[in-house]
C-alpha positions in Angstrom: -65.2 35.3 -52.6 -67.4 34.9 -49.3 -64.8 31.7 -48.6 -61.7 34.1 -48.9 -62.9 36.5 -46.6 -64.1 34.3 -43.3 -61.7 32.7 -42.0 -62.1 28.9 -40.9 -60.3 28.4 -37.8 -61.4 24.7 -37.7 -58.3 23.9 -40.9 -56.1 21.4 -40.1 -53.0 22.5 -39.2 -49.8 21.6 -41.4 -47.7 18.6 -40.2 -44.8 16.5 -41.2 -46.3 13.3 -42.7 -44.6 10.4 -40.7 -42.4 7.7 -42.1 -44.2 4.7 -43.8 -43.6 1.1 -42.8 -41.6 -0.7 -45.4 -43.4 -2.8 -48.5 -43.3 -6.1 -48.1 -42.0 -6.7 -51.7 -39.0 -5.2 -51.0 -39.8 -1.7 -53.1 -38.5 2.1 -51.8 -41.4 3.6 -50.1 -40.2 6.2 -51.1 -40.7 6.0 -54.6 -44.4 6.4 -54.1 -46.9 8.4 -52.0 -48.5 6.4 -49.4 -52.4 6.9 -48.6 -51.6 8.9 -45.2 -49.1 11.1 -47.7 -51.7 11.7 -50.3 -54.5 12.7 -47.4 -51.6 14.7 -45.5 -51.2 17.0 -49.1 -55.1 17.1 -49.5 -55.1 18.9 -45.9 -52.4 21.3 -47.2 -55.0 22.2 -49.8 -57.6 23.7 -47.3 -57.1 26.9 -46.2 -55.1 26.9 -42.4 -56.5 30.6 -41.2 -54.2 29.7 -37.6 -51.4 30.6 -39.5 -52.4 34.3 -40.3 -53.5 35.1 -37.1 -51.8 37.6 -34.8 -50.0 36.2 -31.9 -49.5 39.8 -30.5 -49.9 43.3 -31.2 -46.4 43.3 -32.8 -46.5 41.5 -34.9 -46.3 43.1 -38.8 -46.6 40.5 -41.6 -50.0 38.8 -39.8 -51.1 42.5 -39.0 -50.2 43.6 -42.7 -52.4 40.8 -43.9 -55.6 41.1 -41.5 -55.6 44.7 -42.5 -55.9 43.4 -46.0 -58.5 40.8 -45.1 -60.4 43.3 -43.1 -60.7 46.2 -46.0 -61.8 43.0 -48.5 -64.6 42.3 -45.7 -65.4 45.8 -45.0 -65.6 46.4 -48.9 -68.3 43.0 -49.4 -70.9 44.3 -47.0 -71.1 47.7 -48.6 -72.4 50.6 -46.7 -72.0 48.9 -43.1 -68.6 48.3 -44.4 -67.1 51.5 -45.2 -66.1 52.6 -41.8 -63.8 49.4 -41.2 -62.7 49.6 -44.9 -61.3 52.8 -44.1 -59.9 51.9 -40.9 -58.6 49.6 -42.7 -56.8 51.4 -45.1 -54.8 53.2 -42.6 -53.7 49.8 -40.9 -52.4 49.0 -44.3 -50.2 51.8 -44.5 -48.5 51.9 -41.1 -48.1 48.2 -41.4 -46.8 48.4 -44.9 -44.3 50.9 -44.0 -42.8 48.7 -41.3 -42.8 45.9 -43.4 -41.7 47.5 -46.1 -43.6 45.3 -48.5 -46.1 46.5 -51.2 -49.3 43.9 -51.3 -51.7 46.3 -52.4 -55.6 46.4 -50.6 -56.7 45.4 -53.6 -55.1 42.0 -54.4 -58.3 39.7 -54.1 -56.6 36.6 -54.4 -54.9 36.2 -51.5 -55.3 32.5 -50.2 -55.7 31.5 -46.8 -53.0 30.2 -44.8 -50.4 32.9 -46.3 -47.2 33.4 -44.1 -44.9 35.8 -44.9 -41.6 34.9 -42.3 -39.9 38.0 -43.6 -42.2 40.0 -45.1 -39.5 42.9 -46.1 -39.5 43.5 -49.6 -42.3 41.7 -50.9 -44.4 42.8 -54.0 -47.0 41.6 -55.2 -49.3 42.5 -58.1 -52.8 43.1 -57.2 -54.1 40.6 -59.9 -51.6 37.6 -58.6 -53.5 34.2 -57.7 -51.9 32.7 -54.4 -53.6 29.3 -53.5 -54.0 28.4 -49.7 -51.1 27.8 -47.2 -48.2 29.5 -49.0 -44.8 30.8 -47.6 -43.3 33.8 -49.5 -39.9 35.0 -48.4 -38.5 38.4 -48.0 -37.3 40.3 -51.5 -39.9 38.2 -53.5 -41.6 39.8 -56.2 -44.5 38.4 -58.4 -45.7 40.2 -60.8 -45.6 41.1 -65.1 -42.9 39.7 -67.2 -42.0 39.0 -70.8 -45.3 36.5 -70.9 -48.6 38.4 -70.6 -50.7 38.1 -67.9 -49.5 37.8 -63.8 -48.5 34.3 -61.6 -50.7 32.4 -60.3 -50.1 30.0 -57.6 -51.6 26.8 -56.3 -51.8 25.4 -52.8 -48.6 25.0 -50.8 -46.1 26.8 -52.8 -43.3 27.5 -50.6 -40.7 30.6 -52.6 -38.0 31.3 -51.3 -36.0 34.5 -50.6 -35.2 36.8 -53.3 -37.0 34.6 -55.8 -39.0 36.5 -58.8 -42.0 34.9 -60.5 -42.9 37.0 -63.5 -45.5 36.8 -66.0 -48.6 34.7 -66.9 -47.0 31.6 -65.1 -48.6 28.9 -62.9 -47.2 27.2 -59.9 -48.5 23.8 -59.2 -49.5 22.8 -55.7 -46.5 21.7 -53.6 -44.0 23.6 -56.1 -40.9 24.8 -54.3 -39.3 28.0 -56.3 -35.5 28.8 -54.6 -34.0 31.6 -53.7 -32.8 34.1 -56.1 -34.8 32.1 -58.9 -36.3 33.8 -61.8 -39.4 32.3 -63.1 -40.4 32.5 -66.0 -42.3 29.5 -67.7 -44.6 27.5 -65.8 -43.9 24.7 -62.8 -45.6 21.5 -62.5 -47.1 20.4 -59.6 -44.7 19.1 -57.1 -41.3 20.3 -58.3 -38.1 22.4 -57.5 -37.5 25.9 -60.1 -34.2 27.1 -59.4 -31.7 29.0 -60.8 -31.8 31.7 -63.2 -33.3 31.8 -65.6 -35.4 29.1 -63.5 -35.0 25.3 -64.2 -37.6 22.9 -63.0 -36.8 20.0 -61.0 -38.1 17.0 -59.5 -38.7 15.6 -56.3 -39.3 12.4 -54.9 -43.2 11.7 -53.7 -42.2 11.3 -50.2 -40.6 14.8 -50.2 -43.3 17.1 -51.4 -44.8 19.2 -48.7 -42.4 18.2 -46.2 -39.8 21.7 -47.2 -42.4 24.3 -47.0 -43.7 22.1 -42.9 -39.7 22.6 -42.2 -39.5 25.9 -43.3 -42.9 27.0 -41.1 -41.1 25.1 -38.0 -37.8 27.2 -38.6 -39.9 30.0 -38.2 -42.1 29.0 -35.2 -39.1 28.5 -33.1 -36.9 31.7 -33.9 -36.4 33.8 -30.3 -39.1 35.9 -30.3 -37.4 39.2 -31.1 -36.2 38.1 -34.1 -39.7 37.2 -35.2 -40.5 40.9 -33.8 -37.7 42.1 -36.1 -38.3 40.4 -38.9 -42.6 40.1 -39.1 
């Protein structure tokens, strides 16, 4: 738990694995993971904390999320702790009324590295497991569904808008879910869930991690009242 709740701002930050050489047999490199591909996803596995923090005061997913992190913290060093925790609390509220999403103070698995571009609309159940360096999209939901238990998520799943993941499922790391996708049975490591209900796809080595890098750089470089707008 101590690991989710202090941050380490020393985590390699995400990047776009660049284009191997070609084989000298002739083969598609792109048919296989090279060694820098398989050490660029292992670096997508450690926790980025850059990514949730604030780059101003306005600015409502990251503060939504540090008010989260700081109630945890204020809550693990017990009686020093309660007068942040409550401080806390309130944060949570304002911010989750601008946001208009409901991640409750309580959800203890919350990864490092989370961005939420859009965070309008999200839910999330308290007991959901979301590995380090996700993306969640606005009108996502996951939660309970027709299998018992909640999602849980490995490292570098990137969902996308209006997607629902409901039930015990689990996402592998590097799984993509698309938008307006309901989930419902689990998705391997490394694939595409789309449609409705979901279908799982798959994807070529060489792409997997290289959508949810795109999608972070589509966010980085929106004008920034749009990113005010938006969270």
């Amino acid at each position: 738990m101590q690991s989710r709740l202090e941050p380490d701002l020393a985590g390699d930050a995400l990047r776009a694995p660049s284009e191997s050489t070609p084989r000298p047999d002739g083969a598609d490199s792109t048919s296989s993971p090279s060694a820098e591909d398989s050490q660029h996803l292992a670096s997508l596995s450690i926790p980025d904390w850059s990514r949730e923090r604030c780059r101003r005061f306005w600015d409502p997913s990251r503060q939504l999320l540090k008010s989260i992190r700081d109630y945890q913290r204020g809550r693990s060093r017990g009686l020093r702790g309660i007068l942040p925790a409550k401080l806390a609390v309130l944060r949570h509220r304002f911010w989750s009324l601008v946001t208009g999403a409901d991640i409750p103070l309580n959800t203890w698995a919350l990864g490092g590295g989370l961005v939420l571009p859009h965070p309008n609309g999200v839910v999330i159940h308290p007991e959901t497991t979301i590995g380090p360096n996700c993306i969640v999209f606005q009108q996502v939901t996951l939660g309970t569904g027709p299998r018992p238990g909640v999602p849980r998520l490995g490292a570098n799943v990137n969902i996308g808008p209006g997607a629902k993941v409901l039930g015990g499922v689990v996402v592998g790391d590097h799984a993509r879910i698309g938008a307006n996708a309901v989930v419902i049975r689990d998705v391997p490591a490394g694939t595409t869930a789309v449609g409705v209900p979901a279908v799982v796809k798959q994807r070529r080595p060489r792409e997997v991690g290289r959508a949810p890098v795109r999608a972070l750089e589509s966010v980085r470089t929106l004008p920034d009242r749009d990113r005010s707008s938006t969270g």
